[in-house]
Residue frames as qw, qx, qy, qz and C-alpha x, y, z in Angstrom:
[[0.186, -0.772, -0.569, -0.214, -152.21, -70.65, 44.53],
 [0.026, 0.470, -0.120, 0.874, -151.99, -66.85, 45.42],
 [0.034, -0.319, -0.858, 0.401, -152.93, -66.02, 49.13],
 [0.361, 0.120, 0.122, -0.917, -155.45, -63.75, 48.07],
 [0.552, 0.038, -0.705, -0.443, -156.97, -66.90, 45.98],
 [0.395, -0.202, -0.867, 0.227, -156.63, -69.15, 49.22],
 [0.103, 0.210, 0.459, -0.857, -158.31, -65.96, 51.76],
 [0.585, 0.078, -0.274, -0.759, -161.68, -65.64, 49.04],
 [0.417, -0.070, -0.902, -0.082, -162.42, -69.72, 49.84],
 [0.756, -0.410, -0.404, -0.312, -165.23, -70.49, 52.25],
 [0.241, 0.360, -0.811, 0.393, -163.58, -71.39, 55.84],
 [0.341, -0.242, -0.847, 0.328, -164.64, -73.41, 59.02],
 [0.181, 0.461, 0.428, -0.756, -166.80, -69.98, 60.64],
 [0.469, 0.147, -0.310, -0.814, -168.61, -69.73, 57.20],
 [0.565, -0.158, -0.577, -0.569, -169.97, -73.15, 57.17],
 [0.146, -0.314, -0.829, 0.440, -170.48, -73.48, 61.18],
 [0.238, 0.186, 0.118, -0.946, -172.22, -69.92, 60.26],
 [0.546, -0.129, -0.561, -0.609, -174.93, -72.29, 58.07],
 [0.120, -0.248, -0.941, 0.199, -176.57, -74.00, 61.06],
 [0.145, 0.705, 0.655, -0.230, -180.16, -73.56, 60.90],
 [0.070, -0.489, -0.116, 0.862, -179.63, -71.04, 57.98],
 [0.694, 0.510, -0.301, -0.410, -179.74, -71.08, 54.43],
 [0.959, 0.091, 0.204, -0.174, -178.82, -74.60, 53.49],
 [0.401, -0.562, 0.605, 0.396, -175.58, -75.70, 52.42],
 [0.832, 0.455, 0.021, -0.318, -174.90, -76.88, 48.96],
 [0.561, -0.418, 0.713, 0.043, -172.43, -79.69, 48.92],
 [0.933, 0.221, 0.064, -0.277, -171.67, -81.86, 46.12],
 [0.837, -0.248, 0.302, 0.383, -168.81, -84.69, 44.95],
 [0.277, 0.887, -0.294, -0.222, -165.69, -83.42, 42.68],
 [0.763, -0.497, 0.238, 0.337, -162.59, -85.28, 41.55],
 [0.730, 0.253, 0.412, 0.483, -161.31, -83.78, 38.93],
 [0.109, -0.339, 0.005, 0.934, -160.32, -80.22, 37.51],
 [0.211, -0.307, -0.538, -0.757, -162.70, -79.70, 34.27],
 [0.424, -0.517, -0.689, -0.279, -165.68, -80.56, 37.18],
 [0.469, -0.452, -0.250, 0.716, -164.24, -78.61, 40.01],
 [0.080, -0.100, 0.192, 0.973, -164.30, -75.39, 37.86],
 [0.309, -0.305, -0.718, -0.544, -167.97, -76.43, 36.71],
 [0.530, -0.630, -0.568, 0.006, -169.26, -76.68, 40.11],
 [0.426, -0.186, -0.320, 0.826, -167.19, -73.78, 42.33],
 [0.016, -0.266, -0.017, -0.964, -169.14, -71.22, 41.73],
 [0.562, -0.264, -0.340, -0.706, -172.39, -72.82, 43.29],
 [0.799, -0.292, -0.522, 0.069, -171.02, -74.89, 45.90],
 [0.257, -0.905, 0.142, -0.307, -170.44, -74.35, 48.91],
 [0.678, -0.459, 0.566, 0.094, -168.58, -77.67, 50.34],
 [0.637, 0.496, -0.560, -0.186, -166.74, -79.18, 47.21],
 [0.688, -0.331, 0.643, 0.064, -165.75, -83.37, 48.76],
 [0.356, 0.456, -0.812, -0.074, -163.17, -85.46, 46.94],
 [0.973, -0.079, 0.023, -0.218, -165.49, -88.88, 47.84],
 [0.251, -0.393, 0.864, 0.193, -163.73, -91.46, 48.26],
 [0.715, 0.551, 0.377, -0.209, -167.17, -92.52, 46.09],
 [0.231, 0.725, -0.512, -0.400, -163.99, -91.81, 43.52],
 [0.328, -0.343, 0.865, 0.165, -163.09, -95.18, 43.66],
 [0.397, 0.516, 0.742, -0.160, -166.64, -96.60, 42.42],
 [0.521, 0.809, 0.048, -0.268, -167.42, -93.65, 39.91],
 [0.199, 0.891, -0.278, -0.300, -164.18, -93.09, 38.46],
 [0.172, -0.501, 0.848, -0.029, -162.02, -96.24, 39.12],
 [0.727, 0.048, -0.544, -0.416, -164.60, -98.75, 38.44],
 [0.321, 0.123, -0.938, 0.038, -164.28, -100.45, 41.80],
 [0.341, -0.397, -0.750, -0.404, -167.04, -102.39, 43.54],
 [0.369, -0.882, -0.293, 0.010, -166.85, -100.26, 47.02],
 [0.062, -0.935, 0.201, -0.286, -164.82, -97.83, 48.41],
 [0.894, -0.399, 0.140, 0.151, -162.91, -100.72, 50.77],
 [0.745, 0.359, 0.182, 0.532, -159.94, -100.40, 47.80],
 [0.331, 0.853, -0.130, 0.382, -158.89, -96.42, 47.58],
 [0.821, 0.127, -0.082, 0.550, -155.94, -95.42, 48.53],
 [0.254, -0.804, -0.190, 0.502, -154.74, -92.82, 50.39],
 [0.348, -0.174, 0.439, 0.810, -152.50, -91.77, 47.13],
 [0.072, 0.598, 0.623, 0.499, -155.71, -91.58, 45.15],
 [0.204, -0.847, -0.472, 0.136, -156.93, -89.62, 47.27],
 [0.061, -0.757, 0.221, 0.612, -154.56, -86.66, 47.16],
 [0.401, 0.012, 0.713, 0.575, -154.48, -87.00, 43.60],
 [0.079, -0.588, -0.611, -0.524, -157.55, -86.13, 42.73],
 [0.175, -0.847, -0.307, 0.397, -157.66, -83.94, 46.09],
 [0.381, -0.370, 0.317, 0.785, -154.60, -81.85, 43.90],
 [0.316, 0.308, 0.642, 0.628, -156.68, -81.88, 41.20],
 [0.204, -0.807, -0.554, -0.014, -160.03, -79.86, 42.81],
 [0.470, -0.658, -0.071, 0.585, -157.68, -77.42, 44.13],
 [0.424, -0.111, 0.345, 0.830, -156.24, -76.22, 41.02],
 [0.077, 0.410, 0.377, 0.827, -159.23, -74.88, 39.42],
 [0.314, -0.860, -0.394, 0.075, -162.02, -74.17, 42.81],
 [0.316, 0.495, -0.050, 0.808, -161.45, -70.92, 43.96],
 [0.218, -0.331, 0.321, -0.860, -164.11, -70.16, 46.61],
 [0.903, -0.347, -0.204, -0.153, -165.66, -73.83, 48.18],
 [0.536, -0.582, 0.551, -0.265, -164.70, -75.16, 50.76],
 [0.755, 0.320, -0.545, -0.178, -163.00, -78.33, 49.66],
 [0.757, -0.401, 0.421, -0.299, -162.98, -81.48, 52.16],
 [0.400, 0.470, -0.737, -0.275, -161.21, -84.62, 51.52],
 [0.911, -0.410, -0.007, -0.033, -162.14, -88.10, 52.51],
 [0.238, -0.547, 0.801, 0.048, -159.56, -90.06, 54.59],
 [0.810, 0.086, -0.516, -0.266, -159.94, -93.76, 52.38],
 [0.895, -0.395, 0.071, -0.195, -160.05, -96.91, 54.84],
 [0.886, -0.059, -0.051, 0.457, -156.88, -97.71, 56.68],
 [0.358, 0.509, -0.103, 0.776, -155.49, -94.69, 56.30],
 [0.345, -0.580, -0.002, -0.738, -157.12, -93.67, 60.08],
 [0.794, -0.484, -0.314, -0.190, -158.46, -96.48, 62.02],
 [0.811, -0.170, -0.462, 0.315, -155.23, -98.25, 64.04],
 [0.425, -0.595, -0.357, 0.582, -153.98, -95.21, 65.97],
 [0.064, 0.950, 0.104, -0.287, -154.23, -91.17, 66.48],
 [0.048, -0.721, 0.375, 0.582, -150.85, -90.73, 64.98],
 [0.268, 0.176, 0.789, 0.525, -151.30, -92.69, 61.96],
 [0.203, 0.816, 0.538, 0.062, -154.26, -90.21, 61.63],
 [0.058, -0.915, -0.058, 0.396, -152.50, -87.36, 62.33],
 [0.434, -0.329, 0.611, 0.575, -149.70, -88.45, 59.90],
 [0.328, 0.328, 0.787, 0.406, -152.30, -88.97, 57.21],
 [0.091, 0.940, 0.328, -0.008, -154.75, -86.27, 57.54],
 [0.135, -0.791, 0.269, 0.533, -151.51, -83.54, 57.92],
 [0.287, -0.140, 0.573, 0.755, -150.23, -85.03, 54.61],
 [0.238, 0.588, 0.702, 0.325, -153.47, -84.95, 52.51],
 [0.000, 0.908, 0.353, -0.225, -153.54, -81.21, 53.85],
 [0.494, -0.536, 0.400, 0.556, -149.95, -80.78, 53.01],
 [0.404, -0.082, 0.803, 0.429, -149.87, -82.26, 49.75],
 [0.219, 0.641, 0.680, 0.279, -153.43, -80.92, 48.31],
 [0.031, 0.084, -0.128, 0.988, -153.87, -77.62, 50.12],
 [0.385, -0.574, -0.664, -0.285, -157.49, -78.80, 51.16],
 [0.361, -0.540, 0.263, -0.713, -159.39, -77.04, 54.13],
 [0.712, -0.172, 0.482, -0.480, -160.28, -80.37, 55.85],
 [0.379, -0.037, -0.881, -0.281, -160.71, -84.35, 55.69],
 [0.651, -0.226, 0.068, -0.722, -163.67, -86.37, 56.57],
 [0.135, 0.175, -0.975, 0.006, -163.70, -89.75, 58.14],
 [0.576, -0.238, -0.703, -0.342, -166.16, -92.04, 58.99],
 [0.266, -0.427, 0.507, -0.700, -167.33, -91.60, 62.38],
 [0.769, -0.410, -0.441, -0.215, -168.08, -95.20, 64.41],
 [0.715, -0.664, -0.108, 0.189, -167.85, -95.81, 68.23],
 [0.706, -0.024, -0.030, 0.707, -163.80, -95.62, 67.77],
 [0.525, 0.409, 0.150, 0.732, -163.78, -92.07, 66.20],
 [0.025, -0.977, -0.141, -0.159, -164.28, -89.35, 68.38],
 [0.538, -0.698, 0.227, 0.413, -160.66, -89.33, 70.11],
 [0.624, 0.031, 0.395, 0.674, -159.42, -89.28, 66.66],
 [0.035, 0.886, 0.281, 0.368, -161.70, -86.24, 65.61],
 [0.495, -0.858, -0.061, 0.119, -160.58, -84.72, 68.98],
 [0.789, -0.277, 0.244, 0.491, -156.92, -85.55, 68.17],
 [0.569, 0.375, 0.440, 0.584, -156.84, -84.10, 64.80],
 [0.024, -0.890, -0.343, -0.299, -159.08, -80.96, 65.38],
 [0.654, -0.699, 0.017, 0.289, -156.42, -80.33, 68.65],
 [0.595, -0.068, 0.478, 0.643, -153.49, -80.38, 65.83],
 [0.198, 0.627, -0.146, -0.739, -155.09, -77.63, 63.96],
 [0.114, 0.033, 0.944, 0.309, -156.96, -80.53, 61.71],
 [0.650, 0.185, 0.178, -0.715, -160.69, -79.71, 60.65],
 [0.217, 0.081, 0.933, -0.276, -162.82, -82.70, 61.05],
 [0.564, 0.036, -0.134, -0.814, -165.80, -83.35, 58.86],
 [0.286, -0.285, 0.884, -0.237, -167.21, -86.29, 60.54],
 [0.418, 0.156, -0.498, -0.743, -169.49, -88.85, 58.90],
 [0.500, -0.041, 0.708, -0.497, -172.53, -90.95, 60.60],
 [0.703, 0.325, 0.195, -0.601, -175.16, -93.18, 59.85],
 [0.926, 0.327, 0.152, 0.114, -174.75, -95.60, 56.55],
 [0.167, -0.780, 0.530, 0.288, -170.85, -95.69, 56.47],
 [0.882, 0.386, -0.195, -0.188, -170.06, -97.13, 53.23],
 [0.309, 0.436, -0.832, 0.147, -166.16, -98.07, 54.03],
 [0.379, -0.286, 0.761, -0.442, -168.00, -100.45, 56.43],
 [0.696, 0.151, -0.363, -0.601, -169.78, -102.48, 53.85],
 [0.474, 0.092, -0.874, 0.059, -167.83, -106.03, 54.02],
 [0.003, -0.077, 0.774, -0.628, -169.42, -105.47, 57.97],
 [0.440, 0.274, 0.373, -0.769, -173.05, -104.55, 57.09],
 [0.549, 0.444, 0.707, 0.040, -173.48, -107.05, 54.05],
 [0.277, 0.616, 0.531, 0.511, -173.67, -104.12, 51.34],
 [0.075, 0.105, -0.278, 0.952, -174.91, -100.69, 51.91],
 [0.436, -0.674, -0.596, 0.002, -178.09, -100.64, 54.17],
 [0.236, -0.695, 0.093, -0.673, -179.82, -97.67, 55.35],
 [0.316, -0.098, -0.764, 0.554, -179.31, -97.27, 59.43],
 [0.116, -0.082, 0.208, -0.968, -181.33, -96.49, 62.08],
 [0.488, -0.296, -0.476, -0.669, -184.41, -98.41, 61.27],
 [0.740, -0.350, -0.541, 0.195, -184.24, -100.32, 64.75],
 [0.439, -0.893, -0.019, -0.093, -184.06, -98.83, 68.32],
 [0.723, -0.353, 0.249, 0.539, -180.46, -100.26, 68.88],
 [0.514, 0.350, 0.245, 0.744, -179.12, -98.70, 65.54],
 [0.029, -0.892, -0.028, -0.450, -181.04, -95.06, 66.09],
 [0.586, -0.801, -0.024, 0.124, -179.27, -95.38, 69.85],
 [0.718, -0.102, 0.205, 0.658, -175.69, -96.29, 68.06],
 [0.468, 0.521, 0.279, 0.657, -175.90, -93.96, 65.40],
 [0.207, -0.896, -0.090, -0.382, -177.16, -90.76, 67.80],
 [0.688, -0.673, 0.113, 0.246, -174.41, -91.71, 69.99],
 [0.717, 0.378, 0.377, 0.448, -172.02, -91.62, 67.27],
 [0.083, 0.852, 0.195, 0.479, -173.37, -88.13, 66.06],
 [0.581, -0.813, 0.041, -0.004, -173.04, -86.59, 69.89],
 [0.866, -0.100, 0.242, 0.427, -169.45, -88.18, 70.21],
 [0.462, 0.400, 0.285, 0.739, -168.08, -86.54, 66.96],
 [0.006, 0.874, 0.104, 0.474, -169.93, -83.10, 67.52],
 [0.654, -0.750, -0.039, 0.094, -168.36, -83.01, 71.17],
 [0.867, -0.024, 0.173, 0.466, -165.43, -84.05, 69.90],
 [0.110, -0.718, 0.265, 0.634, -164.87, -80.57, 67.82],
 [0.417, 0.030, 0.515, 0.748, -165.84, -81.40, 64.19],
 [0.204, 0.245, 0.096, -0.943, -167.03, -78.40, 62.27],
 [0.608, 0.154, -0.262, -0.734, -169.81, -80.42, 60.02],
 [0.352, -0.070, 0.927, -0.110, -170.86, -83.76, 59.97],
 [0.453, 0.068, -0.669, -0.586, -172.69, -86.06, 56.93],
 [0.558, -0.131, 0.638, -0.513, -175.44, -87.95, 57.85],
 [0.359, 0.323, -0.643, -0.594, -176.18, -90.69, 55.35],
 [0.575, -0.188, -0.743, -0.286, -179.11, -93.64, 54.48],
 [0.130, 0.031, -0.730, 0.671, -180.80, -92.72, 57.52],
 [0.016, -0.667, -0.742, 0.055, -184.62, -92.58, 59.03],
 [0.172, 0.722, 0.272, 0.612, -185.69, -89.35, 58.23],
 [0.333, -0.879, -0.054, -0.336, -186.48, -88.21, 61.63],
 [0.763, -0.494, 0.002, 0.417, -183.56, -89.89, 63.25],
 [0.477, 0.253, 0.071, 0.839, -181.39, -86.97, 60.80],
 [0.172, -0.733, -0.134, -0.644, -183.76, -84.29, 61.96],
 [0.681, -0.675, -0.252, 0.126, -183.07, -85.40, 65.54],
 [0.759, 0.007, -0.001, 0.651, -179.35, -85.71, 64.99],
 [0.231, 0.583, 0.290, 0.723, -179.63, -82.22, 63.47],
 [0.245, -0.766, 0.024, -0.594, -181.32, -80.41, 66.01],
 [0.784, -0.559, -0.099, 0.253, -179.20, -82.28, 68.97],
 [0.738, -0.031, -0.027, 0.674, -175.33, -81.67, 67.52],
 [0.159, -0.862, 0.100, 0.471, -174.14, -77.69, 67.66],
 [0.173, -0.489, 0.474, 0.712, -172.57, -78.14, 64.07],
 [0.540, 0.366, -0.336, -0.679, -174.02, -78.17, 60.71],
 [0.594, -0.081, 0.789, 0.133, -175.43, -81.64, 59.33],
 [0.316, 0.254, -0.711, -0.575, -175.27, -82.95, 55.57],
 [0.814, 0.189, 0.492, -0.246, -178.00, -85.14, 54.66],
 [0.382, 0.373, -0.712, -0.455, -177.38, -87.84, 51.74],
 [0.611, -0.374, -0.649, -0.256, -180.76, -90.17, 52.02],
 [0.307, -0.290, -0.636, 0.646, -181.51, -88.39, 55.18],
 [0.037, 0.823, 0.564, -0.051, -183.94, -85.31, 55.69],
 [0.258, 0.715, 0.259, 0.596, -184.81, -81.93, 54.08],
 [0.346, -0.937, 0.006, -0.051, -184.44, -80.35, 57.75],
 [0.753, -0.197, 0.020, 0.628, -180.29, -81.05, 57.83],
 [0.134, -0.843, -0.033, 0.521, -178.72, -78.17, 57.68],
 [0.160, 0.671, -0.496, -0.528, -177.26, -79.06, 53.87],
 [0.883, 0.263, 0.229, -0.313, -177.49, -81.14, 51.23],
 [0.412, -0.550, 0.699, 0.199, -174.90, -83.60, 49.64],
 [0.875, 0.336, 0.194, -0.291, -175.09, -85.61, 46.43],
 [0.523, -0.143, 0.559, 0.628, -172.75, -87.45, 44.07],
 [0.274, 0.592, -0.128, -0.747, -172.25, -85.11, 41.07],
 [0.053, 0.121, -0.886, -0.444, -172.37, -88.21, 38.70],
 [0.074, 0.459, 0.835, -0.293, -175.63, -89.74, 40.44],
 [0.199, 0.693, 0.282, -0.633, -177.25, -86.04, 39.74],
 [0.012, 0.530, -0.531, -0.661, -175.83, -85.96, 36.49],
 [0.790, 0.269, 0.122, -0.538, -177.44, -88.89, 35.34],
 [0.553, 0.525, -0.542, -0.354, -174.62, -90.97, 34.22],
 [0.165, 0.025, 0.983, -0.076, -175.26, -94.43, 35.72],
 [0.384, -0.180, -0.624, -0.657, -178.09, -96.39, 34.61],
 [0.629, -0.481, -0.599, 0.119, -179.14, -97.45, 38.24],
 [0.016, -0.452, 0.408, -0.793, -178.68, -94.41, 40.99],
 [0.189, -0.090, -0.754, 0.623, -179.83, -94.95, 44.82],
 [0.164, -0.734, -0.644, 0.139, -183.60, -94.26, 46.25],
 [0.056, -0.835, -0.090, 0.540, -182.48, -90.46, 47.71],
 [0.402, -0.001, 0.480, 0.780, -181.20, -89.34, 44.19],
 [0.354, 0.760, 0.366, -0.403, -182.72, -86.79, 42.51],
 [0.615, 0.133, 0.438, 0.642, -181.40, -86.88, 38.46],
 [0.098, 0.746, 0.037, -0.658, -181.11, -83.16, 37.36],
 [0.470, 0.557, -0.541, -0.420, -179.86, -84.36, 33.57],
 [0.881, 0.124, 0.456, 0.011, -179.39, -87.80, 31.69],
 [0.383, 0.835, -0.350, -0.185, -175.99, -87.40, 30.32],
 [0.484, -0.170, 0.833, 0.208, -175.22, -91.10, 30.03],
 [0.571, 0.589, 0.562, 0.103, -177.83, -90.94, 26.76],
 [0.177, 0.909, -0.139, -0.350, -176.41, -87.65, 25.59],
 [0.194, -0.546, 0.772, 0.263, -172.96, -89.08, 25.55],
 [0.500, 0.169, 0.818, 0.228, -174.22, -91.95, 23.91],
 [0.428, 0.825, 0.369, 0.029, -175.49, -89.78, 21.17],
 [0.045, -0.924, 0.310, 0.221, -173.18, -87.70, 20.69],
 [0.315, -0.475, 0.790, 0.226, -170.62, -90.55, 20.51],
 [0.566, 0.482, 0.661, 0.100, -173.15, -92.48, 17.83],
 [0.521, 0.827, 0.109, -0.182, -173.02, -89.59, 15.78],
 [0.185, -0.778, 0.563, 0.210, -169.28, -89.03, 16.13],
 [0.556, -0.171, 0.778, 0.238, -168.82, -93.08, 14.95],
 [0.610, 0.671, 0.422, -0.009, -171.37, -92.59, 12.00],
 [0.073, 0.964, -0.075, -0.243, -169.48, -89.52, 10.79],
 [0.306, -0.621, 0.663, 0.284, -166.33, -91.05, 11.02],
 [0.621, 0.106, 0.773, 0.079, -167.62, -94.33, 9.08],
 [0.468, 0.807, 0.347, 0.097, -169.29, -92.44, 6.27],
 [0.452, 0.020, 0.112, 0.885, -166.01, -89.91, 5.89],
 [0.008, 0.781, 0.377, 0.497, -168.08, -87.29, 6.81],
 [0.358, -0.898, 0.225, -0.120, -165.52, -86.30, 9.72],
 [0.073, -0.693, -0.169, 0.697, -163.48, -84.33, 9.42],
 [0.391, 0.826, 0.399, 0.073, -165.10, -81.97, 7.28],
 [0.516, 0.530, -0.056, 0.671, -163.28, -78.94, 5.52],
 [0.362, -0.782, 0.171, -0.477, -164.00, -76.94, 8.79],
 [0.851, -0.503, 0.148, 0.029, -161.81, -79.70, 10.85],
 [0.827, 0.279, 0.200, 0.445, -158.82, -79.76, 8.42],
 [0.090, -0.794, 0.280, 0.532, -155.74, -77.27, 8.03],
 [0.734, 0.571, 0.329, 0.161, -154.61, -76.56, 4.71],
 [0.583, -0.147, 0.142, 0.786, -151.38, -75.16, 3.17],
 [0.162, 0.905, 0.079, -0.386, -151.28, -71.43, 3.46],
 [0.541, 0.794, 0.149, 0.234, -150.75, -69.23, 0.34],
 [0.570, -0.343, -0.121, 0.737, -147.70, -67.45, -0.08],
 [0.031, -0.733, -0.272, 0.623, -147.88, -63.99, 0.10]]
């Protein structure tokens, strides 16, 4: 990547520059053909670790791998051009001490060329935000329903609905923003406890099942896409290209069955000699 390619990207003062402006527009990527599809309209481009679950088929996020993860961060990189592109850190790859973060987050920046990772932000994580951000790490920090914590919470369950949770989770939020990260997701949360969060922390929040007042908005691009047959409560389906594809691919098998593909327009034939 040319630096003029890497200087035209989005940085850390453009999207602290979106608090309380024009909304961010944030959605998931792991791959190049969708990376190139979505750069021109996003502003934050994340490599989920939701990769594991869309792409990988597994049943939570508890499984990726810090390898997956730059993989498919390498992949976003090659064709975005001007988002900001975030990576998650995947579970384990952070928790047991600051320098096993800093070892991990500096390679995934190494190794992709991402602007930033994002970790999960509970009680533990602001000295590791602090650590990283100190190391010339950007920190997108993530509150509120934290899926790598599933096996703890039984599944994924919205937070917040109970004075003790709104006190954890706003302490949480505080914590991380103090700490020095530049944005921070807020996910499966009480509406107003994201609009609090929002108008307490001093950096931008993502909402993802959280409220229209965050300061951006965050969705898996599959979920929007339509291609599961079950998506989440906060989803909003912009297409329904699990039935295309199934059409598309029914016609393709007919075609094939009847020898009506490939047709003389799919076929090469022996050229004439002059």
């Amino acid at each position: 990547m040319s630096a003029q390619t890497q200087s035209a990207r989005k940085n850390v003062r453009d999207i602290a520059a979106a608090k309380g402006a024009t909304p961010l527009v944030c959605l998931t990527a792991y791959t190049a053909p969708m990376a190139a599809l979505l750069d021109d309209t996003c502003d934050i481009l994340l490599v989920g670790d939701s990769v594991g679950m869309v792409i990988h088929g597994l049943p939570t996020t508890v499984g990726v791998t810090l390898d997956m993860m730059i993989l498919h961060g390498q992949a976003v990189m090659r064709t975005s051009r001007q988002a900001f592109v975030v990576v998650d850190m995947p579970f384990g790859s952070y928790e047991a001490s600051l320098e096993q973060a800093f070892v991990n987050a500096s390679r995934v920046l190494k190794e992709t060329g991402c602007q930033a990772v994002k970790i999960e932000a509970g009680e533990y994580a602001a000295a590791t935000v602090r650590h990283l951000v100190d190391r010339g790490i950007p920190v997108m920090a993530h509150v509120g329903l934290r899926p790598q914590a599933t096996n703890v919470d039984g599944g994924f369950k919205a937070k917040g609905r109970t004075e003790a949770e709104r006190s954890r989770v706003i302490s949480e939020a505080v914590a991380a923003d103090a700490a020095g990260c530049f944005a921070m997701v807020i996910e499966g949360v009480a509406e107003d406890l994201a609009a609090q969060i929002t108008a307490q922390v001093s950096c931008p929040t993502v909402g993802i099942g959280a409220s229209a007042t965050c300061d951006g908005q965050i969705l898996v691009t599959d979920d929007l896409l339509g291609m599961f047959d079950w998506t989440p409560r906060f989803v909003r389906r912009y297409a329904d290209l699990r039935n295309s594809i199934a059409t598309a691919v029914n016609g393709y098998a007919s075609d094939v069955r009847s020898r009506a593909f490939p047709g003389p327009k799919e076929i090469y034939t022996l050229k004439k000699a002059p």
